[in-house]
C-alpha positions as CSV (number, residue, x, y, z in Angstrom):
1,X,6.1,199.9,78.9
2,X,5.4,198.5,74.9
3,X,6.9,195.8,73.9
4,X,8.7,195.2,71.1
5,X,6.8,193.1,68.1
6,X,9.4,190.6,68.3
7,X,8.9,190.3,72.4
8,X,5.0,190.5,71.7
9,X,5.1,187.6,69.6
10,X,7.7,185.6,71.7
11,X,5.3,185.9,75.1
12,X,2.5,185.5,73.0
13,X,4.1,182.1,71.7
14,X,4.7,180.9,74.7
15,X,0.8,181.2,76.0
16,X,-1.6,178.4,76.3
17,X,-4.6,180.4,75.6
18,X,-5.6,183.4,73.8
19,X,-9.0,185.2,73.3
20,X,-10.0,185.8,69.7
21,X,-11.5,188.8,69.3
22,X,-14.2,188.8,66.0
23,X,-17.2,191.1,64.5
24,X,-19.5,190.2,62.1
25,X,-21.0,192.7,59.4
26,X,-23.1,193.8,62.4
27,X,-20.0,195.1,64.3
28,X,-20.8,193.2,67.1
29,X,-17.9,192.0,68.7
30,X,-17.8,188.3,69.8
31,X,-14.8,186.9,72.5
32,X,-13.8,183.4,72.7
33,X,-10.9,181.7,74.7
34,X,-8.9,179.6,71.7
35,X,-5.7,177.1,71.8
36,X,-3.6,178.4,69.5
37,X,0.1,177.9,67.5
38,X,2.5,180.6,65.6
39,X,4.0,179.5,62.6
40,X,6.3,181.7,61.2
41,X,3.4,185.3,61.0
42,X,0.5,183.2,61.5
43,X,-1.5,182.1,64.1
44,X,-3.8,179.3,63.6
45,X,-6.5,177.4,65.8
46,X,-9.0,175.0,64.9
47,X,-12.7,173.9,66.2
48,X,-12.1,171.1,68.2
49,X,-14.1,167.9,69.9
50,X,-14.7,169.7,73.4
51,X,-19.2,169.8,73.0
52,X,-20.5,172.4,71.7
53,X,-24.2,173.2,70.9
54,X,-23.2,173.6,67.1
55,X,-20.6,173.5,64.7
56,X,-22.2,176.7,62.9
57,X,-20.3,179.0,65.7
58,X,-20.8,182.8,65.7
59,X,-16.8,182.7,65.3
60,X,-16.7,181.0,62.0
61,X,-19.4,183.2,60.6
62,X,-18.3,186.5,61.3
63,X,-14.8,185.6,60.1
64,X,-16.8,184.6,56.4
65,X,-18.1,188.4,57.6
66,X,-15.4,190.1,58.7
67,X,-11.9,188.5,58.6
68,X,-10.5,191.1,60.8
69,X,-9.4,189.4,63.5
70,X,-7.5,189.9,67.5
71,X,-5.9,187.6,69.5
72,X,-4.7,188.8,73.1
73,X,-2.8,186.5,75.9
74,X,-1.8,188.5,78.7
75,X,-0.6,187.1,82.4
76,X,-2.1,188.6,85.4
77,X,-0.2,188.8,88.7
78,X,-1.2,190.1,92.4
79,X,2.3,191.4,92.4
80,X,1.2,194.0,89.4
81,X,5.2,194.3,88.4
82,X,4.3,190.9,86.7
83,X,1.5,192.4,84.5
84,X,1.7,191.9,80.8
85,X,-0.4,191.4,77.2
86,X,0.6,190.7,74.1
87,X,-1.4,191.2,70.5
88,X,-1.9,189.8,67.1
89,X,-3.9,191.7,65.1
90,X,-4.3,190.3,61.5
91,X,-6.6,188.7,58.7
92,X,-8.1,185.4,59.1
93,X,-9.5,182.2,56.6
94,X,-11.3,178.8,57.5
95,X,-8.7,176.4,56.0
96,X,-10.5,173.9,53.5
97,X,-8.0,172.1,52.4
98,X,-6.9,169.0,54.2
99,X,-3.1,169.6,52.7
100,X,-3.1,173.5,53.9
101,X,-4.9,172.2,57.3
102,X,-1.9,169.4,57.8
103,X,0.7,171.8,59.2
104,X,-1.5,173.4,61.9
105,X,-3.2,170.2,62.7
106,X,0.0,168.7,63.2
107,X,1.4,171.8,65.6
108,X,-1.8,171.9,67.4
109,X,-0.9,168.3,68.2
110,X,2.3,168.8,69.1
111,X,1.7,171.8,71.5
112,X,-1.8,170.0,73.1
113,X,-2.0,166.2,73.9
114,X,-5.8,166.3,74.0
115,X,-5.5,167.1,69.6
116,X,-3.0,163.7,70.0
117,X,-5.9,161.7,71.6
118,X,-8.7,163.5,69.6
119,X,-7.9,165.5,66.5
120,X,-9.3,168.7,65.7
121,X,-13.0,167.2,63.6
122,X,-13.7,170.8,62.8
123,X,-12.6,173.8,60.7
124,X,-8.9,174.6,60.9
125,X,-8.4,178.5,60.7
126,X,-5.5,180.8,60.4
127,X,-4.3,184.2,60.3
128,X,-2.1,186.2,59.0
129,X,-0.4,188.4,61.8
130,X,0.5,192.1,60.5
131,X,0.7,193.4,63.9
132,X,2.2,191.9,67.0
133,X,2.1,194.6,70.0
134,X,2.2,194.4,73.7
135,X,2.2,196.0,76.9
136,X,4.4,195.1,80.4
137,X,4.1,196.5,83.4
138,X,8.0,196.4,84.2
């Protein structure tokens, strides 16, 4: 059964992790497990301190590509009556400024102790949601 936008966004919230969804000006679609927060119609993640092999990551450059972004969180169950995803679709930007990057820096913090002990050293991005959808099996 669809959800509502408002129940999308509320189970969607209340996730851990998401996969962003991105495509460069190739098309080629590129899937990454993020931490995330909502504030207010955004969603908003940032590059964080776990190693990577560099900070020039397909993500970031297909969003300067293509700012078309998805997010999805679902919840898988054996009992398949527990089934459900939930969907952002919307338009994302690398924060640069250290004021706009505050807020999300601060909720990331709040929501994940590991940004308490180690702030986000990276690009902060966010995105405007104009789509919240979902699906649930019950």
């Amino acid at each position: 059964m669809r959800m509502t936008p408002a129940e999308a966004r509320s189970r969607f919230e209340g996730e851990r992790i998401a996969r962003l969804a991105t495509a460069g000006s190739d098309g080629v679609p590129h899937l990454v497990p993020v931490t995330f927060v909502v504030e207010g119609d955004s969603v908003a993640f940032a590059i964080d301190h776990k190693p990577k092999s560099t900070t020039a990551l397909r993500r970031l450059k297909n969003i300067a590509e293509n700012p078309v972004v998805s997010f999805l969180a679902d919840r898988y169950d054996e009992n398949w009556a527990g089934l459900w995803w939930a969907r952002a679709d919307g338009v994302a930007r690398v924060l640069t400024d250290p004021d706009e990057q505050a807020l999300p820096v601060r909720l990331l913090r709040e929501k994940y102790p590991q940004y308490e002990a180690q702030p986000a050293p990276h690009a902060v991005v966010t995105t405007l949601v104009h789509s919240w959808s979902g699906w649930v099996s019950s």
